[in-house]
N, C-alpha and C positions, 0 to 999 in steps of 0.2 A: 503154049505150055503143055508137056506131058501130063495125060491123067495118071495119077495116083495111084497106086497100083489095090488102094483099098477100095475101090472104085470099082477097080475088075474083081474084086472077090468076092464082092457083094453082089456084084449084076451076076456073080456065075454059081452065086449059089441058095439052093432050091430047098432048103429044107430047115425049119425052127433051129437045128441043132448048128448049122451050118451056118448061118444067120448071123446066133449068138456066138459063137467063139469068132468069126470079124470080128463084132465089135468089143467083146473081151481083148483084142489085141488090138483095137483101135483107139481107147477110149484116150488114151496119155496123148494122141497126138490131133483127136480129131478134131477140135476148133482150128489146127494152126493148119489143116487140111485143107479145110471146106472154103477157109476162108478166103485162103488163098487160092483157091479156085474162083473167088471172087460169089461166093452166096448171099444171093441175094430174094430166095424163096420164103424166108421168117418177114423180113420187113416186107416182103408184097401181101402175105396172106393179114398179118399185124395193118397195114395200111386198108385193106379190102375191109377185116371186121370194123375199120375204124370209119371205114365210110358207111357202114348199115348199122353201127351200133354208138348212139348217142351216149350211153350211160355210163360211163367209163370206170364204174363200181361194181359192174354188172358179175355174174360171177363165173369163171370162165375156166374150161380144162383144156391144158395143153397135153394133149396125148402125145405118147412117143417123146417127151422133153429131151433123151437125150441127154447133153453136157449141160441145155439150159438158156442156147443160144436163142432156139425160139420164144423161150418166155422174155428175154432180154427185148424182144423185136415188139413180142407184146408191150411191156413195159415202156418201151420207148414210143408206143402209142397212147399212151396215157390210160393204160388199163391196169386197174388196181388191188381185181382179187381174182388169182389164178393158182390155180394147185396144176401139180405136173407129176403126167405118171407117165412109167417108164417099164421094160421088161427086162431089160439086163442093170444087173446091181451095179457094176464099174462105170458105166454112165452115169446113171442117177447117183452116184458119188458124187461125183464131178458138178453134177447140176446144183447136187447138198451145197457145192462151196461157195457157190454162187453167193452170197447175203443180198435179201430184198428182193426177189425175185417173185419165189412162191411163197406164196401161204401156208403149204403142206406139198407135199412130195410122198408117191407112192408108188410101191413098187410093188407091180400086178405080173399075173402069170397070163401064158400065152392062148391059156386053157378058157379063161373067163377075166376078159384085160377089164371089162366095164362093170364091176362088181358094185354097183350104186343104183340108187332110186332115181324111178324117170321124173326128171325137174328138179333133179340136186343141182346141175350147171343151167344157165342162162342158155351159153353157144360153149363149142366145142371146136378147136382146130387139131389138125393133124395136117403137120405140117414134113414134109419128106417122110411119114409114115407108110400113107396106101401107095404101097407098087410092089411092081413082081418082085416076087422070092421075099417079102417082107410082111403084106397083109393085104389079104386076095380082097376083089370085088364089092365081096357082103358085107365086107368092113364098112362102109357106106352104109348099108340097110343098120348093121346093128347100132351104129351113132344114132343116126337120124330118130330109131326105137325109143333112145333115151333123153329123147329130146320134148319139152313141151311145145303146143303150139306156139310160134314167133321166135324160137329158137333157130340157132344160126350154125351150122356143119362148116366151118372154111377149111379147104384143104388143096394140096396139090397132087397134081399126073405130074411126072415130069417124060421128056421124052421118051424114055427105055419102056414108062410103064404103057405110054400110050397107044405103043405100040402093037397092045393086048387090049381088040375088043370090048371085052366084058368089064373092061373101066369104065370106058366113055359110054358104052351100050347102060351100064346102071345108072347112070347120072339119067342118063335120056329115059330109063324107066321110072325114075322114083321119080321125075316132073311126070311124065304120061299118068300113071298114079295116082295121082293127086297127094302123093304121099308130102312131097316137098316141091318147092318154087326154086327157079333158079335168080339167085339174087345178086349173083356178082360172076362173072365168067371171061378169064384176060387169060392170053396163053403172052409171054414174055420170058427176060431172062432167069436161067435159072443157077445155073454156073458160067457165066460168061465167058471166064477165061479160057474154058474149054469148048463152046460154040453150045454148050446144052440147058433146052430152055423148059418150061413147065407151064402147064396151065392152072392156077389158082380160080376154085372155084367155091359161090359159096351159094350151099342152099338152106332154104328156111323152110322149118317143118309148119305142116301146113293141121 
C-alpha cells in the first residue's frame, strides 16, 4: 500500500502552526486513513493499561483524543471514565460524535495542554501524540508531574520518532531517576500495512 500522503505532511512538518492546519485538512478523512493503514497502536497501548490496571473505573485521560479512536480502544478495554483532550477543534469535533466514549472532552492550547491538578487522572495515555514535529521529549517529564504515585504514563514511539534520541534517551532517564518505573515495554506493529511499527511503553510514577 502507498502511504498517504497526510502522512508525509505530517513527518515533514516542524512547527505548532504546521501541525495544526494538517489536521485541520485531515480531520474529515482521518479514521478512513489510519485505518486503513491497518492501526493498530490505540488497541496495543488500551490492552498494555489493561494488563497493569485492574480497576477499570479508574479514571483515565486520553491525551491527544484526536477523532476518538483511541478512547474507542480504551473503551473496548473495559475502561469506564475517560475524558479526552485534544488541540485542534475539527478533531475534537469529530471525537464530540462519538456518543459513549468520554465523560468530558477538552480542548487545551499547545501553550499549557495539562491545565489540571496533580491526581485529577489515575494513568494517562498518549497515544500517537509524542513524536517529532508533534510534542518533543518533555512531554514525558510534564505527564509523569501530574501523576500521583502508582500512576500509569502509556504511550507510543513510533518509528519516525525513534529515530530521535532524546525519546528513548527520556524514558531511560526518568527510570534512572527514580522518577518512574518501566512497567510495560513491547516495540510491534504500528501501521502494518505500511511496514511501520512503534514501541508502546508504559511507566509508573514512582
Amino acid at each position: 500500500m502507498t502511504e498517504n500522503p497526510f502522512f508525509k505532511r505530517v513527518y515533514n512538518s516542524h512547527t505548532p502552526e504546521e501541525i495544526m492546519a494538517v489536521y485541520d485538512d485531515w480531520a474529515d478523512e482521518y479514521d478512513e486513513t489510519v485505518l486503513a493503514h491497518g492501526y493498530v497502536t490505540p488497541k496495543r497501548c488500551a490492552d498494555a493499561l489493561a494488563s497493569l490496571e485492574d480497576d477499570r473505573s479508574a479514571r483515565l485521560l486520553d491525551i491527544g483524543c484526536g477523532t476518538g479512536i483511541s478512547g474507542m480502544a480504551l473503551r473496548s478495554a473495559g475502561f469506564t471514565t475517560i475524558d479526552g483532550s485534544e488541540v485542534n477543534a475539527r478533531m475534537l469535533e469529530k471525537a464530540r460524535s462519538r456518543q459513549g466514549i468520554y465523560s468530558a472532552m477538552h480542548l487545551v492550547s499547545l501553550d499549557n495542554p495539562f491545565d489540571f491538578a496533580i491526581g485529577t487522572y489515575r494513568h494517562m495515555t498518549a497515544m500517537g501524540v509524542i513524536a517529532t514535529g508533534h510534542a518533543p521529549a518533555s512531554t514525558i517529564r510534564a505527564i509523569l508531574a501530574k501523576l500521583e504515585a502508582g500512576g500509569l504514563l502509556v504511550f507510543s514511539l513510533n518509528d519516525h520518532t525513534l529515530e530521535f534520541a532524546e525519546y528513548p534517551d527520556t524514558v531511560d532517564a526518568v527510570v534512572a531517576e527514580n522518577i518512574a518505573e518501566l512497567a510495560f515495554d513491547e516495540y510491534g506493529d504500528h501501521m502494518p500495512m505500511i511496514g511501520l511499527n512503534s514501541r508502546i511503553i508504559a511507566l509508573r510514577k514512582i
